[in-house]
N, C-alpha and C positions, 0 to 999 in steps of 0.2 A: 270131415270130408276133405280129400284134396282139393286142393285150388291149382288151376294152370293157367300161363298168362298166352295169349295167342293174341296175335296179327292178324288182319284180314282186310278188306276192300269189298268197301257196301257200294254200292250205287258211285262208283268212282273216288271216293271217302276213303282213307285208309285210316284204321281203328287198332289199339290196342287194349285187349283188357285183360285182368284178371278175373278169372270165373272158375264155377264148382266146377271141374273136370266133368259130373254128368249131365252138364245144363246143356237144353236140346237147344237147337237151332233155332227154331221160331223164338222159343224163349230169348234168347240173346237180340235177337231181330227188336222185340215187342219190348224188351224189359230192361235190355243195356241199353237199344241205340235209340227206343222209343220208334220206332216203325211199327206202327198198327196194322199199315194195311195188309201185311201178312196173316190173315186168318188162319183159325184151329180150330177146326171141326170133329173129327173124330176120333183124331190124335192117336191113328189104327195104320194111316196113309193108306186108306180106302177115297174118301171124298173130294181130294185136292185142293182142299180149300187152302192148303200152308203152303202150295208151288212156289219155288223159287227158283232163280236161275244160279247154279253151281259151276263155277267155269262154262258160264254159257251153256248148259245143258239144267232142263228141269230136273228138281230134285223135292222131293217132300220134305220142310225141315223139321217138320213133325218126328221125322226117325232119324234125324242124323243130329251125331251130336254138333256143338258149336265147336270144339276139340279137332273135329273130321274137318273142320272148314280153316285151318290154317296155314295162312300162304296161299288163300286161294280169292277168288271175284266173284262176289256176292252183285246177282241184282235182283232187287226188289219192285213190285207195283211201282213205291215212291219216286223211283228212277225212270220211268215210261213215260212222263208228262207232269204237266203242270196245270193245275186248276185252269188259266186261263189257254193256257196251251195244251191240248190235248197228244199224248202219243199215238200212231195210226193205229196200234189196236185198240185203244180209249175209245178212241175219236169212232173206229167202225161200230164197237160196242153202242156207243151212247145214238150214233144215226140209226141205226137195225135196232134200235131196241131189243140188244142183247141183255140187257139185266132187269132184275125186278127189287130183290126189297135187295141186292148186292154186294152178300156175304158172299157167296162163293165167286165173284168177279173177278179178283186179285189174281187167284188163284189160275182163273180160268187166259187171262191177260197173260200171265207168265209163261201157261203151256202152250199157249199159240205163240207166242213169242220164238220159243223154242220152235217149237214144230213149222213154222213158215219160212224159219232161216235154214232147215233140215233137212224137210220133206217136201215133195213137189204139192199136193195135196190137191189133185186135176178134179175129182168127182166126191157130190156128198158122200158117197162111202165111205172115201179113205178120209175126208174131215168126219165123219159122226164115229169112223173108227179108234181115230188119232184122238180124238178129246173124250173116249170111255175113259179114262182114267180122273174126269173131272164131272162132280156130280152138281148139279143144281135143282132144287123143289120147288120152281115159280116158272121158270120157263117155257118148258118142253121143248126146249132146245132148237127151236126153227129159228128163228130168229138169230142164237149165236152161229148156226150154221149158216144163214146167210152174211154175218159181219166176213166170217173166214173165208167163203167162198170169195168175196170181196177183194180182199185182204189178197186171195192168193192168185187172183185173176192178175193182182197190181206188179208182186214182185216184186217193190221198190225198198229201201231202206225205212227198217221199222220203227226207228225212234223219229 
């Protein structure tokens, strides 16, 4: 197997390593730099569970390799907050009672991340259309639609 060495910036962290040239993304995430909260779900980039933020835009790292992410600003969950501090999408999540057993969270955290600094997101529409790309089996989803609706009522700076 080739091996390549790349550069990159997790959560403000700048990283170098050498790795298989086919090693995905999340993998590097989970297995170089020990970041968990990147979940792998269906490892299809159907469920969203891997959402990452790629130069500030969500990206599955489930399909991209870690190769594709050189020179570039990785943020993860792990970068959003802190146990005792929460990030305001945490923080709306954990008041609203957006998560249940919260595997698909990480995921769902990063794509509103994205999507709140992007999209105006004025009516549940365009939030329950804006988060199809993120799937969840405990919710039914009222609940994360009301953190966002929240969230995009505020405006304010999301970390």
């Amino acid at each position: 197997m080739s091996d390549k060495t790349i550069s990159l910036s997790v959560n403000g962290l700048s990283y170098t390593r050498t790795i298989e040239a086919r090693m995905l993304l999340s993998d590097f995430l989970r297995q170089e730099l020990g970041l968990t909260g990147t979940h792998v779900g269906c490892e299809h980039g159907v469920c969203g569970a891997c959402t990452i933020l790629l130069d500030g835009r969500s990206a599955r790292s489930c399909l991209t390799l870690a190769v594709q992410a050189e020179d570039c600003e990785i943020e993860t969950v792990e970068g959003q907050g802190e146990i005792d501090r929460l990030g305001r999408v945490q923080e709306a999540f954990r008041q609203h009672h957006g998560l249940q057993c919260g595997f698909c969270t990480p995921g769902f955290i990063m794509a509103i991340t994205d999507l709140l600094r992007h999209h105006p997101l004025e009516t549940d529409e365009q939030i329950r259309e804006a988060l199809s790309g993120n799937i969840c089996r405990c919710t039914g989803y009222e609940h994360i639609v009301n953190a966002v609706r929240e969230l995009a009522s505020e405006r304010g700076p999301l970390a």
